[in-house]
Structures are given as C-alpha cells and as structure tokens.
C-alpha positions, 0 to 999 in steps of 0.5 A: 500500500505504501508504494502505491501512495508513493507512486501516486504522490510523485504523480500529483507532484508532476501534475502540480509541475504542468499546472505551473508549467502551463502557461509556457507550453500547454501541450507538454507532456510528463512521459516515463515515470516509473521506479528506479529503486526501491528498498525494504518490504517484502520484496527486499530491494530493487533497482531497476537494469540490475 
C-alpha cells in the first residue's frame, strides 16, 4: 500500500509541475515515470537494469 501512495504522490507532484508549467507550453507532456529503486518490504530491494 505504501508504494502505491508513493507512486501516486510523485504523480500529483508532476501534475502540480504542468499546472505551473502551463502557461509556457500547454501541450507538454510528463512521459516515463516509473521506479528506479526501491528498498525494504517484502520484496527486499530493487533497482531497476540490475
């Protein structure tokens, strides 16, 4: 649950990112979020191309 609040918080950041952004260019795009590294829980660690 933890990362999904996670992942949904860096969204809402990159959104409030465009919001200001806007009026520079409105037809920006946010493109590739995605995790690159991770430690702790169940799973152990993980970084991504390893």
């Amino acid at each position: 649950m933890a990362k999904l609040l996670i992942y949904m918080g860096s969204q809402v950041a990159l959104l409030t990112v465009y919001d200001m952004c806007k009026a520079v260019d409105r037809g920006m795009t946010i493109n590739d979020c995605k995790l690159l590294e991770k430690h702790g829980g169940k799973s152990g660690s993980f970084v991504a191309g390893q």
